[in-house]
C-alpha positions as CSV (number, residue, x, y, z in Angstrom):
1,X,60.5,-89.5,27.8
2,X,64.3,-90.9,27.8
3,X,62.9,-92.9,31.0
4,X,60.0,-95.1,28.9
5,X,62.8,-95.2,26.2
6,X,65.4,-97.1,28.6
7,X,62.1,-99.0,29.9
8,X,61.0,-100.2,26.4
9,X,64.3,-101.0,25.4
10,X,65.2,-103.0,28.7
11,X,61.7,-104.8,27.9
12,X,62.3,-105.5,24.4
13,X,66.2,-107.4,25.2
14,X,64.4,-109.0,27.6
15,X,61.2,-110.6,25.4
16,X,64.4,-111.3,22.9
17,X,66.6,-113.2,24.9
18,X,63.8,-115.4,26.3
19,X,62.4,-115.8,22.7
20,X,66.5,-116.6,22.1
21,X,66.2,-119.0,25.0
22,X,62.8,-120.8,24.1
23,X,64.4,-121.7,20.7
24,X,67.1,-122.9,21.5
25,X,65.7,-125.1,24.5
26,X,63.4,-126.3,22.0
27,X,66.1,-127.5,20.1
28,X,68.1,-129.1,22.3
29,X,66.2,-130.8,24.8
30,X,62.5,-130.5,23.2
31,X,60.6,-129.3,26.4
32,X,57.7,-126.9,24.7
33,X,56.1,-127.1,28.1
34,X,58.9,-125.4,29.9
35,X,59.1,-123.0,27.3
36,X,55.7,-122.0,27.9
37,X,56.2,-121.9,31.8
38,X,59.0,-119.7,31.5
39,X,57.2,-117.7,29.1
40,X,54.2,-117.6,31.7
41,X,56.4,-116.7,34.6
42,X,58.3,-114.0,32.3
43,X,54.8,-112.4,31.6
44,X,53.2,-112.9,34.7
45,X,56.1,-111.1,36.5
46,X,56.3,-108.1,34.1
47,X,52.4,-107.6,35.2
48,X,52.9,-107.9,38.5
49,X,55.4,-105.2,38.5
50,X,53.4,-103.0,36.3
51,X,50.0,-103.2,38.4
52,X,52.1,-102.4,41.6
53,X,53.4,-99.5,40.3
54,X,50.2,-98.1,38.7
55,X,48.7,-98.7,42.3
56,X,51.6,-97.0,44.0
57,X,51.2,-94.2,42.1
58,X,47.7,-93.6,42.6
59,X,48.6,-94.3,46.6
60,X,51.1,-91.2,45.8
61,X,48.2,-89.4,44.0
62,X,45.9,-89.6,46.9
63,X,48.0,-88.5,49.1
64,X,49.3,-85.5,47.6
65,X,45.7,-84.1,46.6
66,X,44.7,-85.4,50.4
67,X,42.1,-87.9,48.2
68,X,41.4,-91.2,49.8
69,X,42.1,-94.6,47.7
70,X,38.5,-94.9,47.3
71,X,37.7,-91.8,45.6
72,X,40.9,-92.1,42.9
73,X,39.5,-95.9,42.3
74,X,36.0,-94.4,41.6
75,X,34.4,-96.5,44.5
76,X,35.1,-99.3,47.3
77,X,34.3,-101.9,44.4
78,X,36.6,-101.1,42.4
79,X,39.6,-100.6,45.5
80,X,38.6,-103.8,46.1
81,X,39.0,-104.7,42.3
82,X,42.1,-103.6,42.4
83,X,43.6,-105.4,45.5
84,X,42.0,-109.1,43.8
85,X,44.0,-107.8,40.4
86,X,47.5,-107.5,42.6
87,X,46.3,-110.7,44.2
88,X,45.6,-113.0,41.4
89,X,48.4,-111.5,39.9
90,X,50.9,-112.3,42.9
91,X,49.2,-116.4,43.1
92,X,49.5,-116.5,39.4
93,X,53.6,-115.2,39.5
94,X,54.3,-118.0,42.6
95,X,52.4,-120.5,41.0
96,X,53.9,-120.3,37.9
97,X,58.0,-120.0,39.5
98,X,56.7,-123.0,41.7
99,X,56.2,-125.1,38.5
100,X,59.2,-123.7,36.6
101,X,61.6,-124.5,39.1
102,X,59.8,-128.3,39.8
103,X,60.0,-129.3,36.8
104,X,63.5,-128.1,35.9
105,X,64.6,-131.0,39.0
């Protein structure tokens, strides 16, 4: 329990300071579209790391029970589901750093 406390506060300073960040970019130099991208990137990252730990752990489930992937998923379709969520995910998290950073130049 103290663990998902320490989470939820480390997630909540960080949604604050880029809510901080977005107003006072807006502000200043008036980009809303790089607001936006960061605030894609920011959210697109914080999925990506949540999806690869809920597979992880059900990679540690299987193995402990001596399961295989496809039985914890609830069939091949949906292992498969999985991997195209981690890797829509992943293109989504580049794409989106890729466009933050080129338009920053």
């Amino acid at each position: 329990m103290p663990i998902l406390l320490i989470g939820l506060s480390f997630m909540g300073l960080f949604v604050l300071s880029i809510v901080i960040y977005l107003i006072k970019t807006w502000k200043v130099a008036g980009h809303p579209n790089r607001g936006l991208n960061i605030v894609i990137f920011a959210f697109s990252l914080i999925a990506l790391i949540i999806s690869l730990k809920l597979f992880w752990n059900m990679g540690v489930y299987a193995d402990e029970y001596n399961a295989s992937l496809i039985h914890v998923s609830g069939g091949m379709f949906w292992l498969y589901m999985n991997w195209l969520r981690l890797g829509l995910l992943f293109i989504i998290f580049v794409f989106s750093g890729v466009q933050l950073v080129s338009r920053s130049r």
